[in-house]
N, C-alpha and C positions, 0 to 999 in steps of 0.2 A: 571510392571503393565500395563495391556491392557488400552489404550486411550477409555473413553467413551463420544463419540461424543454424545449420547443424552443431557447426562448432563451437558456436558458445552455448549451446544448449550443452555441448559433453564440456565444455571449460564451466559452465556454470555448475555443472552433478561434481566435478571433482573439486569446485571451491569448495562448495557444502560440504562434501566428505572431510578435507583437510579443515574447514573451521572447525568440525565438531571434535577431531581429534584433536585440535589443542585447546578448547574454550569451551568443550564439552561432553567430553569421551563417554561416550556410552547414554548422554541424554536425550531427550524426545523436544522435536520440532515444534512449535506453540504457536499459530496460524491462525490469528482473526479472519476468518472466511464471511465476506461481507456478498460474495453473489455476483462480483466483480470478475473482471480477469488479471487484473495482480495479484489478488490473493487464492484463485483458484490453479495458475500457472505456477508459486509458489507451494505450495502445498504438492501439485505434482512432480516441480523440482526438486522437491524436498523426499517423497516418496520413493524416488528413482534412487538418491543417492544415499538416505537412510532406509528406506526397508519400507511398508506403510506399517509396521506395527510400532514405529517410533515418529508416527505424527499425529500429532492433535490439530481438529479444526473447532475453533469456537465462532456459535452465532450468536453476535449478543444484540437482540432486535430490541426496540423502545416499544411502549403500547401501542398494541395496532399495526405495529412493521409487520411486516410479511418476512418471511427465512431469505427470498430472491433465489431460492433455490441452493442456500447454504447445505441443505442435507441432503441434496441430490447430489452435487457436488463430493460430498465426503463420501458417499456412498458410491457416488461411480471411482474415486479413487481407491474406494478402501480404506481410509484411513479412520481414526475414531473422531467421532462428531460429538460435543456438547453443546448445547442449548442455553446460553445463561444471560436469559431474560435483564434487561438494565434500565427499566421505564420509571419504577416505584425509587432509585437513586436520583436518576437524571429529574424528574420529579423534585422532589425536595430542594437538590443543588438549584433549580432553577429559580428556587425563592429570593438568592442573592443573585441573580444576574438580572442586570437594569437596560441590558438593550441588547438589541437583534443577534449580533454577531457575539457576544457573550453567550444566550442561549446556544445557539450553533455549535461555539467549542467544548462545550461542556459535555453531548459525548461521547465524540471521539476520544477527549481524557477518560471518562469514565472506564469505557471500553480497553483502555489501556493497564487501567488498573486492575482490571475485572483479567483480563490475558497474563498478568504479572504472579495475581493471586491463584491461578490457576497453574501457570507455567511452575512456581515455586512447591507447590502443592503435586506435580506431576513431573518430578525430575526434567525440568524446562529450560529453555533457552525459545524467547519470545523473537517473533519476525517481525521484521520491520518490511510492509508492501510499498513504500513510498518510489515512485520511480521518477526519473532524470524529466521529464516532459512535465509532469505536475510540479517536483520542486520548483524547476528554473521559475516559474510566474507563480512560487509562495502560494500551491493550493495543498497546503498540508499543516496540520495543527500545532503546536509545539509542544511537545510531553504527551501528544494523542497521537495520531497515524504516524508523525513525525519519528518517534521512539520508540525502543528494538533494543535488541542483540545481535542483529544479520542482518544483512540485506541482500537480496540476488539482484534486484530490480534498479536500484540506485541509480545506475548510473546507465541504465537501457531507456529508448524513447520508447512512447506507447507503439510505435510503428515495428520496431525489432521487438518489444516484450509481445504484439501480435504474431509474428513471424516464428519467435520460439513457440507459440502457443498450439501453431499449426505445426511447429518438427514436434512436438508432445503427441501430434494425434487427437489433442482434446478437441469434444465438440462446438464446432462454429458459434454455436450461440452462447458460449460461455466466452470464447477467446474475441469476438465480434461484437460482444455488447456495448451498446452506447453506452459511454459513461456516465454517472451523475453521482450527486453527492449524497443518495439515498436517503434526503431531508423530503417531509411531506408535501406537496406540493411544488413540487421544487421540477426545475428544468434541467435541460442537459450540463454537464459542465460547457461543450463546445459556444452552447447558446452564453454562458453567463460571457465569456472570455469575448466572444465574438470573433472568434477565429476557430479553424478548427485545427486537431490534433495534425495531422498531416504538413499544413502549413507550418508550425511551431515544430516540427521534429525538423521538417529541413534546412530552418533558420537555425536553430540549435547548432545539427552537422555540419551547417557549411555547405548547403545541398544547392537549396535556394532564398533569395531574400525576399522575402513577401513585401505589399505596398509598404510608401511610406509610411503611411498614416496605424498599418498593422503591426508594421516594427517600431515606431513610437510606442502604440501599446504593450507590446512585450518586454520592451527595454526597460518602461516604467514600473511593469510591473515585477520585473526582476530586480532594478534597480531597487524596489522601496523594500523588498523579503528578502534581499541576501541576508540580513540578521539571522533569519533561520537553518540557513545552511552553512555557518560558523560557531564555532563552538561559544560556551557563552562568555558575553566580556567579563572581563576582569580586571581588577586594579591588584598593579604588580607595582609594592612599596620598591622606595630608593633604596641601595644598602650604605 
């Protein structure tokens, strides 16, 4: 079945309307805008169905990041843009992290913390940009991009979350950018995965099955993160 990006663009504005009426009636939208297009497709969904005078977009860049265009973003939406700098944190925290991937998650947490303390601070309900293509292969942090209060994206491939991007009207270069993980020196995410987005949304859907050796790699890597896409274990005593 052909994806129809009009419709779940208007089923996605009247989700958002009906969450906010019962989980948070009359509060403002709390949008880590990282320069990307889940969070800048986000922030427009979010605009459409609240108002822009009830969305926040925060940049929160480490030393030497660049905005990626966070406040052009907010300002072609409309909506209100904060800048809150997280280098001199991530900094510090990084005195306890002892290896590569440790530094990395540190922050994306940070940044969640930073969107939490804002959002409370600002009648909020925090967004969660995480969507259905990045979870399935666990490229998302646990208590960082991973956590939220909403999500529109969850459960859209990069390929539909492009297609809403384009019924939005937003500019190509925002809805069309390559993705990456906005780490310094850092490569595409397609290049780290070795596949690209396209491939993995139609093995996803059921569209198409990519090599075998590509579907080994997907399977694995879903197979070893499904931890993050269940709630967390627990030990439930006998009675």
């Amino acid at each position: 079945m052909d994806f129809n990006a009009k419709e779940v663009k208007n089923e996605l504005i009247k989700w958002i309307v009906d969450w906010f009426e019962i989980n948070g009636k009359g509060c403002n939208a709390v949008i880590g805008i990282s320069g990307g297009k889940d969070s800048t497709i986000t922030a427009a969904l979010c605009a459409e169905a609240l108002g822009k005078d009830r969305v926040i977009g925060v940049a929160m860049p480490e030393n030497g990041q660049s905005l990626n265009d966070a406040d052009k973003i907010c300002d072609y939406l409309g909506i209100r843009f904060i800048e809150a700098p997280i280098g001199s944190i991530v900094e510090e925290a990084n005195k306890y992290a002892s290896t590569i991937q440790a530094r990395q998650n540190i922050p994306p947490r940070v940044r969640m913390t930073t969107l939490y303390a804002i959002s409370q601070s600002n009648n909020g309900r925090v967004s969660n940009n995480c969507n259905l293509s990045e979870d399935y292969v666990g490229y998302a942090t646990i208590f960082g991009d991973a956590a939220g209060d909403f999500s529109c994206l969850k459960n859209l491939t990069v390929t539909e979350i492009r297609a809403i991007g384009r019924e939005l009207n937003l500019p190509s270069e925002w809805v069309e950018k390559t993705p990456d993980d906005g780490l310094p020196h850092s490569t595409t995410d397609e290049a780290k995965f070795g596949f690209t987005y396209e491939v993995l949304d139609k093995y996803i859907r059921g569209i198409e099955e990519p090599s075998f050796e590509i579907k080994e790699k997907i399977d694995k890597m879903h197979r070893s993160n499904l931890f993050k896409l269940q709630p967390i274990a627990s030990f439930i005593p006998k009675k």
